[in-house]
N, C-alpha and C positions, 0 to 999 in steps of 0.2 A: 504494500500500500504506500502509494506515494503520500510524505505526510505535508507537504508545501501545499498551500491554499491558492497560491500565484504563482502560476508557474510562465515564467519567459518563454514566448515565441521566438520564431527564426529573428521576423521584423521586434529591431531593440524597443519599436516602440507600440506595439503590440502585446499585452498580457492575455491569460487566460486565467478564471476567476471561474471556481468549484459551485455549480449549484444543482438543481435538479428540475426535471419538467414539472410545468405547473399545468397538468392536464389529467392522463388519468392516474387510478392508484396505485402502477407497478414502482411508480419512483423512481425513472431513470436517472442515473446521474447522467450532467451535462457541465461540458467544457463554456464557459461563454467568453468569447475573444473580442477584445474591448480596447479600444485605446485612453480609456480613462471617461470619455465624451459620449462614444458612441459603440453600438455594439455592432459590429461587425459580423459575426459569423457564431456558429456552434458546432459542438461536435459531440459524440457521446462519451464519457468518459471511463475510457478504456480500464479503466479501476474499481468503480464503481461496483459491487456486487447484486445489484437488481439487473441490472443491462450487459455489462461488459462492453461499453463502446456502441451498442445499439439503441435508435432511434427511430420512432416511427414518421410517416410523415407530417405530422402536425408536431411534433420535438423537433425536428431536423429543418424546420422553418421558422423557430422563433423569434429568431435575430429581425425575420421580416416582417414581423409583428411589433415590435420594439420602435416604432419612431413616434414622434410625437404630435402629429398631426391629428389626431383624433382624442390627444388626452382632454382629462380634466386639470387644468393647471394652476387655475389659483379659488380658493373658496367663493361659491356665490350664494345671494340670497335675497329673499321675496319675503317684505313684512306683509303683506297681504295675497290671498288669492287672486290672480286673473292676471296681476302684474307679470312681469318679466324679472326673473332674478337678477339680480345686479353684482359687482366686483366687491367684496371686502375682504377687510384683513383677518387674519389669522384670531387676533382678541376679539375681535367683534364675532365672527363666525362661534366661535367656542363661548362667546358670555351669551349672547343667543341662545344656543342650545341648550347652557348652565339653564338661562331663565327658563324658560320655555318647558323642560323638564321639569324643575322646582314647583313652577307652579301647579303644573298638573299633579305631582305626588304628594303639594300640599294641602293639596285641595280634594284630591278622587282619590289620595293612596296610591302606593307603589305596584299596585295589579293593574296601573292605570296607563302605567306604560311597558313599554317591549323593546327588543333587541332581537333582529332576524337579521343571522349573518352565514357564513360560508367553512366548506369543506374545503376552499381552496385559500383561505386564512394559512398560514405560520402557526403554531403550537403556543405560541408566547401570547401572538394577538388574543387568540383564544383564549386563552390564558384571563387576560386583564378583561376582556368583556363578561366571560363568567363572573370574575371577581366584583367587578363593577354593579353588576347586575344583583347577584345574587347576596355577597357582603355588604355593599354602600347602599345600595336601594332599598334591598330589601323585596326583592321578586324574583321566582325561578323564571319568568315572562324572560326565557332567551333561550333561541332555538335557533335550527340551522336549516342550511337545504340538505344536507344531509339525511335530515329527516324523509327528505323526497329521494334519499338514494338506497343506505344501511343502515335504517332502525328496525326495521325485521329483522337482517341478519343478527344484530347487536341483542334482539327479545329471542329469538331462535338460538344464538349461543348462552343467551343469560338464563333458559328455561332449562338446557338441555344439559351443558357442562357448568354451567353456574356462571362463567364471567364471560364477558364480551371479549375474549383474545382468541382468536384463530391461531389452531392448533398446529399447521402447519408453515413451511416455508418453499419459496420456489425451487429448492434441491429438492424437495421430493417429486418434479415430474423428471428427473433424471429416474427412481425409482422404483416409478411405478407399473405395476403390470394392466391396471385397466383403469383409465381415468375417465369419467361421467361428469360432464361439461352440461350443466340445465337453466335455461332461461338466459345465459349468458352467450353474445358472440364476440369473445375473445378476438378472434381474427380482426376486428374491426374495431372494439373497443378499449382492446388492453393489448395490441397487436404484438408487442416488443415478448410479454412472456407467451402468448403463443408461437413464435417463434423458437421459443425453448422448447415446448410440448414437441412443435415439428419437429426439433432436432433429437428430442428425446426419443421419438418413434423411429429416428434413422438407427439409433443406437441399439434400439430394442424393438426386431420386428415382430416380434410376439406381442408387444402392446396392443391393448385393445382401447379403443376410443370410442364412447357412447356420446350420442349428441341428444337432450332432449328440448326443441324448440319448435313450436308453429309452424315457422318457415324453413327453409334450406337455407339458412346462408350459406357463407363462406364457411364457418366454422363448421355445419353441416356438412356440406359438400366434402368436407374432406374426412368425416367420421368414418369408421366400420361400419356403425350402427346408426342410424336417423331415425328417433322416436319423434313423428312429424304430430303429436297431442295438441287436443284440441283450446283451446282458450282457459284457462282455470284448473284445468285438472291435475295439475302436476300430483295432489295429495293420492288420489288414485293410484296410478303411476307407482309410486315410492310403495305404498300402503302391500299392493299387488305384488310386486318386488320380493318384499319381504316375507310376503305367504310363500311365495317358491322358493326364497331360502330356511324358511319353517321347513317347509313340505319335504325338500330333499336333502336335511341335513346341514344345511350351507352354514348355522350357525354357530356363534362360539359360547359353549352354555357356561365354560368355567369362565371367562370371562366376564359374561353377563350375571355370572350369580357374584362374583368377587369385586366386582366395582359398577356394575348399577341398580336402580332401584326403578320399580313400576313394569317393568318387562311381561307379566302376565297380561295387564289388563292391554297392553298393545298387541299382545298376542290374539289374546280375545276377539280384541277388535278386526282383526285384520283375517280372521279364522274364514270369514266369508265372500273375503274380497280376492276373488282368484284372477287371474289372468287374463279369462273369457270374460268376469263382468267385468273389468276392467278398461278392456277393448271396447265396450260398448260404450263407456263414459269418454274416454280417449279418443277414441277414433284412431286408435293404433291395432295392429295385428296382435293379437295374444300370444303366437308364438312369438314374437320380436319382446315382448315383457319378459317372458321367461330366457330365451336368450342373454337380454340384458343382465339380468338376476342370476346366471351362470356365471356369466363371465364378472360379474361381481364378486360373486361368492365363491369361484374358485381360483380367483386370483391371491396370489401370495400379499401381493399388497397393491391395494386400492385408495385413489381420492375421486374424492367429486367437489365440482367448483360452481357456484354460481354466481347471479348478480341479479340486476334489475328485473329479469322476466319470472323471478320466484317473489323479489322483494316487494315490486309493486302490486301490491295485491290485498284485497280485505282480507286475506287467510297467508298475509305473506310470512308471517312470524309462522305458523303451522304447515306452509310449505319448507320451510327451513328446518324445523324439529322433524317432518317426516324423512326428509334426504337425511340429516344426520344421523336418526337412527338406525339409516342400513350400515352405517361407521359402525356404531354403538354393537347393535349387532352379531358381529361380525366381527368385533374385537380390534379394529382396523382404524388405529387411533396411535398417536403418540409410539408410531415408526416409521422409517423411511419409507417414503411412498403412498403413506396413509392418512386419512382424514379427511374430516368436512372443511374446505378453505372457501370463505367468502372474497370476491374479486369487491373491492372495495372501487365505489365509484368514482372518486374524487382524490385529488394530489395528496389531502390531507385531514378526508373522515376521519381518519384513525385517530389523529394528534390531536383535532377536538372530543372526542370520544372522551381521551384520555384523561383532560384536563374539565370534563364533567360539563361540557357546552354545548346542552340539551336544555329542556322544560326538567325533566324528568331525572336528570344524573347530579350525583358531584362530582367532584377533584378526585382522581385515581380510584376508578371504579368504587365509590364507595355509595351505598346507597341512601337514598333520602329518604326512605320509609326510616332509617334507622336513627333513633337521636343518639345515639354511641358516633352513629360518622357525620349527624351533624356537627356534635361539638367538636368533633376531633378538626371539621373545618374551621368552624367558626373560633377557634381559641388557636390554629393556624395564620388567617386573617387579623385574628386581631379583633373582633368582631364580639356584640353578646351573645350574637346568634345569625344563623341561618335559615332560612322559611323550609317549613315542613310540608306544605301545600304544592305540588307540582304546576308546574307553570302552562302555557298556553302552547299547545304545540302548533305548526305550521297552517295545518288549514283552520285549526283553532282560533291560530292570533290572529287572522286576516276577518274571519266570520268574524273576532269580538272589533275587529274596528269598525267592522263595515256597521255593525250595530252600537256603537262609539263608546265602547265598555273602553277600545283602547286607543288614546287621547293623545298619545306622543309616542309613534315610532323610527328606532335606527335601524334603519337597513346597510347592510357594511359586505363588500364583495361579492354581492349575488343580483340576481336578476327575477324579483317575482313576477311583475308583470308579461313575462314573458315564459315565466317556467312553472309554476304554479295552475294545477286543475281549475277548473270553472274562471278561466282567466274574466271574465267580464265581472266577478262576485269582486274578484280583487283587485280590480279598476276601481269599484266603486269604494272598495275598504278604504284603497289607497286615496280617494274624492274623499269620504268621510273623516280620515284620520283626521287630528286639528293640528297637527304637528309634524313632516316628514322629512328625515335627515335622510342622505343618501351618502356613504361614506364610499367611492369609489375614484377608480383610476378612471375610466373613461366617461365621456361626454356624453354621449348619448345612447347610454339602454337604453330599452323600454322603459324603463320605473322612472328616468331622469325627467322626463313631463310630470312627476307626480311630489316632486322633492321642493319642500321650503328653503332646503338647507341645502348643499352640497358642498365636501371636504375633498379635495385630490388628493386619494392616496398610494402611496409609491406601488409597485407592482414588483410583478418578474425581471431578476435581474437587478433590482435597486432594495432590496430587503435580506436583511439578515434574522437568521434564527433556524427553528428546525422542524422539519414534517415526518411524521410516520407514514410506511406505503404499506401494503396488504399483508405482508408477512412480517409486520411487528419489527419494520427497522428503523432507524431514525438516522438522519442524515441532517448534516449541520449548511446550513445554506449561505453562502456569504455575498453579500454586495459586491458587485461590479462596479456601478453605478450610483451616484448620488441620484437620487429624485430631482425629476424635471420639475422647473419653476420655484413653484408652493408646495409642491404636495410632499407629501408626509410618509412616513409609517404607519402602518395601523395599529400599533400597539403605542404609540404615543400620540397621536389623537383622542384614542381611548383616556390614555391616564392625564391628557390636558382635561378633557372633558371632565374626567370621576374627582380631579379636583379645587375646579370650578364649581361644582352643582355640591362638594359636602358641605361648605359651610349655607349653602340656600337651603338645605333641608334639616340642618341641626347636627350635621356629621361634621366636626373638624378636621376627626381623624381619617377622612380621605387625605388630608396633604401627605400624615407616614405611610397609609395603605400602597399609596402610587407613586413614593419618592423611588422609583427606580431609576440609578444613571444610566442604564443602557440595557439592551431586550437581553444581556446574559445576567442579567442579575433576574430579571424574569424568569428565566431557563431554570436557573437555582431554586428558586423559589416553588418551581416543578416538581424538579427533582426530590426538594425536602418531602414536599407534599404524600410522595409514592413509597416510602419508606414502612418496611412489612405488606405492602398492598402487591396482590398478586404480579403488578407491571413496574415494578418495584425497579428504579433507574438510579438509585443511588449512587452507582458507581462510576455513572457520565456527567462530564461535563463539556464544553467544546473543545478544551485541549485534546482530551481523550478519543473526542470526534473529530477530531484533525488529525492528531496522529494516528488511530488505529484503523480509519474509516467508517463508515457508517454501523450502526450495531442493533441485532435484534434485544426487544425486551424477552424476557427480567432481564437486569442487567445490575444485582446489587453490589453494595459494595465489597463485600467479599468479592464477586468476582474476578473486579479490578485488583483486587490487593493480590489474589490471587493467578495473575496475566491472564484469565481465561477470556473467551468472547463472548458473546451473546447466546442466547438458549436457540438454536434453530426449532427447534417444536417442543410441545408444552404435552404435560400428561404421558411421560414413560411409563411411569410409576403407578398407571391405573388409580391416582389420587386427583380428585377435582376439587374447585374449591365451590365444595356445594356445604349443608348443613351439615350432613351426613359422610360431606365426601366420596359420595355417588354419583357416576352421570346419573341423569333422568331420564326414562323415556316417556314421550307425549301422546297422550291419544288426539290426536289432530283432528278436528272436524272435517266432514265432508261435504265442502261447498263448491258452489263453481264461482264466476265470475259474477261482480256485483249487478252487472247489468246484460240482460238475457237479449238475446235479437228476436224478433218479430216480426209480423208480417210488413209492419211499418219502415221499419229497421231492421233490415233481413242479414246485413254485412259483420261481420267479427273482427275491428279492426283493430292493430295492436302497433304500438308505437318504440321507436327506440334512434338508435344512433351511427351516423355514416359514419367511413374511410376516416375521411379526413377534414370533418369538422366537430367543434368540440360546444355541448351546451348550447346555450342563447348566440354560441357564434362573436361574443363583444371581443374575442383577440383574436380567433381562426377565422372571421370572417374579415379583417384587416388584410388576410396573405391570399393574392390573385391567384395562384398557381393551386390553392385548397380548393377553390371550384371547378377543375378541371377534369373530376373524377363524377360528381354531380353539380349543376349548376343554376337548378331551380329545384327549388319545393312540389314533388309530384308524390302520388297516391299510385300503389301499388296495388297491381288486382292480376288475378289468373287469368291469362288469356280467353279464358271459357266463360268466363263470367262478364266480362267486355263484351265477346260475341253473343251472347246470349240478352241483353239488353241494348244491342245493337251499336254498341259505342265502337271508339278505336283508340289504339294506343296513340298519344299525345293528345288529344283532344282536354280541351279544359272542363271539368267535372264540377257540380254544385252537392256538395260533399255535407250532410246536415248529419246531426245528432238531436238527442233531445236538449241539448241546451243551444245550441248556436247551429251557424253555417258557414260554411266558406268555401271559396272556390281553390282547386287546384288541376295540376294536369297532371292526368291521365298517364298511368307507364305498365304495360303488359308484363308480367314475373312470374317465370315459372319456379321463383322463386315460393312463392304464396299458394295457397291450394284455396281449394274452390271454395265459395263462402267468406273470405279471409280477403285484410287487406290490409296493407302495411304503409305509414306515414312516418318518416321521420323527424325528430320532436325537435330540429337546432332551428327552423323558419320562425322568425318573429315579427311582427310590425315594422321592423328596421328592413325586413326584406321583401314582405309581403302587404296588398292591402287588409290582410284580417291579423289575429293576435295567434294564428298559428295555431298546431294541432290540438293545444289543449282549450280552446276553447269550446273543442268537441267533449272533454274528457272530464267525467264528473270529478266529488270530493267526497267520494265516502272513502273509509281507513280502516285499518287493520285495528281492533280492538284492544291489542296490546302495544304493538307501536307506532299506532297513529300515522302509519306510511299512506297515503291515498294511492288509491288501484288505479297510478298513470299510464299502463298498460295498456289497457284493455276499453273501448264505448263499443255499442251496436252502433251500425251510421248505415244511413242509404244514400245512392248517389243516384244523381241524372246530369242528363248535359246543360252546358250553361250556352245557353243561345247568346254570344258574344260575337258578332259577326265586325265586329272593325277593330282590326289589328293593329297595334304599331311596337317598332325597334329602336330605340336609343343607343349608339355607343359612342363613346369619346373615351381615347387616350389619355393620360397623364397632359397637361401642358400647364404652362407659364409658370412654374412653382407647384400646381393646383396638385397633389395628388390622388389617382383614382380613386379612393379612399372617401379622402374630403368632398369629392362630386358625388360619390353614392348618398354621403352625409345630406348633402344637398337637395337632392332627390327625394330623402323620404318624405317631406311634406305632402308631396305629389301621388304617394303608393293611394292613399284613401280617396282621393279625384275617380280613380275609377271601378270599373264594373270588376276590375283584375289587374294586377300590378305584382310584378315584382324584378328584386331589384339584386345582381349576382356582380364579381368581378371576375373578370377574365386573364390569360396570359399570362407569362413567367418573366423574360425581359422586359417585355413592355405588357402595363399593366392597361387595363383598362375597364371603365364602367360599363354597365349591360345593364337595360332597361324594358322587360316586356311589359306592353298592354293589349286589354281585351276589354272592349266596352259595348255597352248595348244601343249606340249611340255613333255620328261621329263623332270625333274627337274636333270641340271648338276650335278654329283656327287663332283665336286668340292667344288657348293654350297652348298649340303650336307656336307661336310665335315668343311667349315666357318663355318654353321651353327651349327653343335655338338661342336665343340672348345667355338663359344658364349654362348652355354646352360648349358657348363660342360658336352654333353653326351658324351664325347674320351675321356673317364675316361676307365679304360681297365677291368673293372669290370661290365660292362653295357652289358646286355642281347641283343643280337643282331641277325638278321635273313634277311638273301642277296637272293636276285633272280634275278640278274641280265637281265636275257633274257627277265623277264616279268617290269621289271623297278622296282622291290619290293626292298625297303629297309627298316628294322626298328629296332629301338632301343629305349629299356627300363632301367631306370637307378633306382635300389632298396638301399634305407640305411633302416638297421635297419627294414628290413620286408617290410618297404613303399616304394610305388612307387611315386618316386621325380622329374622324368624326365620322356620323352617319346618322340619321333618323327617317325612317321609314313610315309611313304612316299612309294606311289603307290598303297595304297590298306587301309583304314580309316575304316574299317565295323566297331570295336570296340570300336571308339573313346569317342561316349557317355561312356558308363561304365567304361571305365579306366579312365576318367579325372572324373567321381564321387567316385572311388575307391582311386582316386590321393587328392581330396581334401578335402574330410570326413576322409583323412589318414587312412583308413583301413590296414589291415595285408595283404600280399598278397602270405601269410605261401599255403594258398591251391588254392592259383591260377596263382601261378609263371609258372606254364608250359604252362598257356594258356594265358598271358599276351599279344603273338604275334600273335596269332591266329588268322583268319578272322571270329572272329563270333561279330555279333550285341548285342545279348544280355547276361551279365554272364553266365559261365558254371553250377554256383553254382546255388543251390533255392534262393538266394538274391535277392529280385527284389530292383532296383534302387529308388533312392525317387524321380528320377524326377524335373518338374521346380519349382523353389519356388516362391508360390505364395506371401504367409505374410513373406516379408524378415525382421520386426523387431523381430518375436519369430521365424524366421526359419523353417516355417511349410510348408511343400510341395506339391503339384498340388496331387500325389499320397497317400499322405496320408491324406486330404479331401475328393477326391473320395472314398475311402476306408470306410471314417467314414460316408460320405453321401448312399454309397451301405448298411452300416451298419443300418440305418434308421435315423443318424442322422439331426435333424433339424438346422437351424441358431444358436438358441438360445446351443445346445448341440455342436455343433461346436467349439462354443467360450468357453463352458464350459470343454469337452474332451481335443483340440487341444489349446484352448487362441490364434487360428489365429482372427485378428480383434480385438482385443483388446487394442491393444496400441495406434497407430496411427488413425489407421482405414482406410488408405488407400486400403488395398485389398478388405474392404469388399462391393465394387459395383462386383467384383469378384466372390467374394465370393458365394453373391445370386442369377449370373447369373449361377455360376455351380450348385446351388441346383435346378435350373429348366430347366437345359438341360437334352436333352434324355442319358437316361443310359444305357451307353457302354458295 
């Protein structure tokens, strides 16, 4: 382990500065290459033990996420509604918020206000907003999106092994002989440790790989086994499982009588649930269940991983206790190769977890039902006490604003109006609030129309401190970069704010609470906290995390005194920390899906996450080259189910549920089976004219961890009669970055019947504009519109039809085509916006730039979608080399698609075995 934090480039003036992705929760390390100013580039860091140098492609593009053209840079604020926020400083911003809070907790009490913040927070920030929250005010009211990602997992391992710590680490898919991957597709959302799996399966071809999900992904596609189950049903599924390993023995009874308890009555239960009824709930084959259940059960060592497609869900806590009990078992726990591992969603679920930054948790897993760990916090703090009352969780705290129980809330690194179920409920909470601070890096989320207050706080690459990733490791983050402008840390906004507002509510001692000199004394103050507590880190501090490397918990202090490393898996020893020291087993209800389809709502639609974009999209939707792989918001359906209602693939759809509607286009997936239909959840108002797929997706929750079932609506579809078309693109120019012109543009997305709004190209970046209106589009608006693009420049290639609604104009510097807006007739669009951002000459095709034709006039054929966006290799130039005869291994060798990252290549192998075109 290299222990320098800076280490020298070739160029003397060039460093590179230790930190890690801030995306999903594998925890890559990353190299970030800096010249003190700006960040230049990244790499993975070859040291790092989550990655080894590997990066997917939304890590391996941060550096192009990283400018500052779309930050939030200096504090603004609005004394009144309606007004426009205005520039202030730093005291003013923070004695505002002091007041404004005071009043409300002196007045309604401290349940009167909230704190909704993020899994993608640093451990420290987390840190002081618990503190703040739950010591200084006096309200568990502080929750996270997290809750919208692993609070099932976190009720599913606190039910089953006693504490929220996943038992394994990513060496075990070096060891495993059959790994069950369910609800989750790694391939796309955690791509860096699939990558491992695929290399584990080179190493070991006896592996077996069970996929259980809806559709085929990628992750799919590449299984032994694809349990293709129907919406809801996983507890079937698991339930079924486990009768075949009753029925043939597959069990481990000394196991099961020497360290669990409850085992009969899930026996019981499970005595009638075979594999035939099974299949019938499922919609899967009965022989494929028992199958799966074999290769379970007679594997030496087994894991199984999930995420989001078990967690979201009203029964996701009991989707999670049934998969874990085929571990339990089965005895198939706490060894190489074994256990239940949750894929945690977020850079840094875990590190809030840890430090108790829930409604519902404290400081180092300790519980709040217990006054033994309240006081152990509260005489931590400093404090006379801690609330014993559990706080408002996610869709809770939004319903109580919207009904004005909650009077002042801080939102701090997340995006609810764009990520949050029944999005229009929490428009209006966030209309009702009387108070809304928005503590973020960028300018314009969703939620930033709804913020009295807004703080700029430093991001990716400008913050120090430390995140845990899914296997319990923790990695010390260090700043590259000072914060641009104004903006801040989050962990010292925090403690400006906690001590401003103690002396307004009668608390002085917020000034000792929050005198921290810098986020390692926070770190410390962690670490005390975890001492005897199962995640027990005594023995780290940053030095130790600079020199040794990143390190799994426990990590106490014996360890250190003793040079050991971190625990890679938990429970050798068949001892849990339950009352008894027993795992549990659960009898898990049999439910399906909250919301059933009907004749109304005939569709089973289920939601989740692309290649290569991340969330709400507010930092992966900054990098051009991320849309290349998808580049609009479309609704996925079985080819059979299109032709069966007469539609076509790309046509634009009016996509309702029972709470809203909204339009999208149409994309034919043999990916999806019949009945089913698949939207992915990153389109928001910043890119769409609607609030995106959740505004289809109810707010009912899981009764134990309050997770909403973001999963899963019924929705029906017909076509959207939108018969006038138009294309907007424009290049980067005068300064302007593509970026800042999509910015520009959103005002514009709600003007019509359908809008949205994508960026395009790798060198040259550039804006993309669709519309679909039921109408034509005013020439007025045409006319706003060429003034915002720069096309009334009086040199731009132009062609009117009025009688047929035809307008268009093309804008050429220098041979290239830099602009373009089409409007009333789109045939070209493909090719001229790949003519526009490969910057081609357009010396021999100026005369047909307006023309209505689909495909060049020239022999040029197009390159098409790109599939491997790190070396830029595309859909047509694969086909091409695979008609040529080539195989996987001469693909990567011809083309180097799959080579870097490796995320395209489940892609990859499903085009070398489709039928040829």
């Amino acid at each position: 382990m290299i222990s320098d934090v800076q280490l020298q480039r070739a160029s003397p003036s060039t460093t590179e500065t230790r930190s890690t992705c801030p995306y999903c929760g594998v925890g890559c390390g990353v190299l970030i290459e800096h010249d003190g100013e700006r960040i230049s580039g990244v790499r993975g860091d070859p040291a790092h033990p989550a990655n080894f140098g590997r990066l997917c492609t939304k890590g391996s593009t941060l550096h192009l996420s990283a400018r500052p053209q779309t930050r939030l840079l200096h504090p603004e604020l609005r004394r009144t509604r309606g007004e426009p926020r205005q520039r202030v400083g730093w005291d003013e911003a923070i004695a505002t918020a002091a007041g404004r809070f005071a009043e409300v907790i002196n007045t309604h009490g401290p349940d009167a206000v909230a704190f909704y913040i993020s899994g993608q927070l640093l451990t420290e920030d987390y840190y002081v907003f618990n503190k703040a929250m739950k010591g200084l005010i006096g309200s568990n009211n502080v929750d996270t999106n997290s809750r919208l990602c692993m609070s099932s997992a976190v009720a599913a391992y606190k039910q089953t092994l006693g504490a929220d710590a996943p038992p394994c680490a990513y060496e075990d898919f070096d060891h495993a002989d059959c790994i069950l991957i369910a609800g989750a597709n790694p391939a796309y959302a955690h791509p860096v440790a699939f990558r491992r799996i695929e290399d584990a399966r080179k190493a070991r071809p006896h592996m077996k790989l069970i996929v259980v999900d809806p559709r085929r992904t990628d992750t799919a596609a590449s299984a032994d086994l694809h349990l293709a189950i129907l919406p809801g049903t996983d507890i079937w599924l698991y339930n079924a499982m486990l009768h075949v390993l009753l029925d043939e023995g597959l069990v481990d009874a000394d196991f099961i009588a020497a360290h669990t308890e409850g085992f009969d009555a899930l026996r019981e239960h499970v005595r009638d649930i075979t594999p035939a009824a099974a299949a019938e709930v499922c919609g899967v084959p009965a022989a494929d269940i028992v199958t799966a259940a074999r290769w379970w059960g007679q594997s030496a060592a087994a894991l199984s991983l999930w995420c989001q497609g078990l967690n979201q869900s009203t029964h996701g806590t009991h989707n999670g206790t049934a998969l874990i009990a085929l571990s339990l078992a089965t005895g198939k726990i706490g060894k190489p190769g074994c256990g239940p591992f949750s894929l945690t969603g977020q850079p840094n679920a875990m590190g809030g977890r840890e430090v108790g930054g829930l409604a519902n948790l404290l400081s180092a897993h300790r519980d709040l039902a217990n006054p033994a760990h309240r006081e152990e916090v509260a005489r931590l703090w400093g404090v006379d006490s801690v609330p014993a009352t559990p706080g408002l969780t996610a869709v809770e705290l939004f319903q109580a604003a919207r009904e004005g129980r909650i009077k002042a809330l801080w939102i701090a690194c997340t995006n609810p109006a764009q990520s949050m179920p029944e999005l229009e409920l929490v428009r209006e909470a966030l209309q009702c609030c009387d108070f809304v601070v928005l503590q973020e890096a960028f300018r314009s989320t969703e939620t930033a129309p709804f913020a009295d207050l807004m703080l700029p706080a430093a991001t990716w690459g400008e913050k120090e401190g430390t995140v845990t990733n899914s296997e319990r490791r923790i990695t010390h983050v260090r700043r590259a970069l000072p914060p641009p402008a104004e903006a801040r840390p989050d962990w010292r906004i925090v403690c400006d704010f906690a001590r401003a507002l103690g002396p307004l509510i009668g608390k002085p001692q917020a000034a000792r609470m929050f005198a921290y000199d810098g986020v390692e004394a926070i770190f410390a103050e962690h670490v005390a906290s975890t001492a005897g507590r199962d995640l027990d880190i005594t023995g780290l501090d940053y030095a130790l995390l600079d020199a040794a490397g990143p390190q799994q918990w426990p990590f106490p202090a014996a360890a250190r005194t003793a040079g050991a490393a971190g625990q890679a898996r938990l429970y050798a020893d068949g001892c849990f920390p339950t009352a008894s020291g027993r795992a549990r087993f659960v009898v898990p209800v049999q439910a399906g899906t909250a919301e059933q389809v009907d004749e109304r709502y005939p569709l089973h639609l289920t939601t989740g996450r692309l290649r290569d974009q991340w969330h709400g999209m507010s930092r992966s939707g900054k990098v051009a080259r991320l849309y290349s792989h998808v580049d609009e918001a479309r609704i996925e359906l079985n080819p059979a189910d299109l032709q069966a209602r007469g539609l076509r693939s790309g046509e634009l759809l009016r996509v309702s549920s029972r709470r809203g509607k909204l339009v999208l286009r149409a994309y034919a997936s043999d990916e999806v089976r019949r009945g089913q239909a698949f939207v992915a959840m990153h389109w928001g108002r910043n890119v769409l004219d609607s609030g995106g797929i959740n505004l289809l997706v109810g707010g009912e929750f899981d009764p134990f961890s309050k997770q909403p079932e973001l999963k899963h609506t019924a929705i029906a579809i017909e076509r959207a009669e939108l018969p006038w078309q138009m294309l907007l693109m424009r290049v980067e120019r005068d300064g302007c970055a593509a970026t800042e012109q999509a910015e520009a543009l959103v005002p514009w997305l709600e003007r019509f019947a359908y809008a949205s709004l994508a960026l395009a190209g790798r060198d040259t970046a550039a804006v993309v504009m669709r519309v679909a209106h039921d109408q034509p589009i005013p020439p007025a608006w045409l006319a706003e519109l060429d003034v915002l693009l720069g096309l009334d420049d009086d040199c731009v290639v132009s062609y009117e039809d009025p009688r047929r609604g035809i307008s268009k104009r093309a804008l050429i510097e220098d041979e290239r085509l830099v602009g373009l807006r089409l409007a009333g007739e789109t045939l070209a669009g493909a090719w001229l916006r790949e003519l526009m951002v490969e910057a081609q000459s357009t010396a021999a095709l100026r005369r047909w730039l307006l023309a209505p034709l689909s495909a060049p006039p020239a022999a040029a054929v197009g390159r098409g979608r790109i599939v491997c966006n790190c070396l830029n290799v595309s859909e047509n130039e694969i086909v091409a080399a695979i008609g040529a005869g080539a195989d996987f291994d001469a693909l990567q060798a011809q083309l180097a698609c799959g080579t870097s990252c490796g995320s395209c290549v489940p892609e990859i192998r499903r085009m070398l075995t489709a039928p040829v075109r």
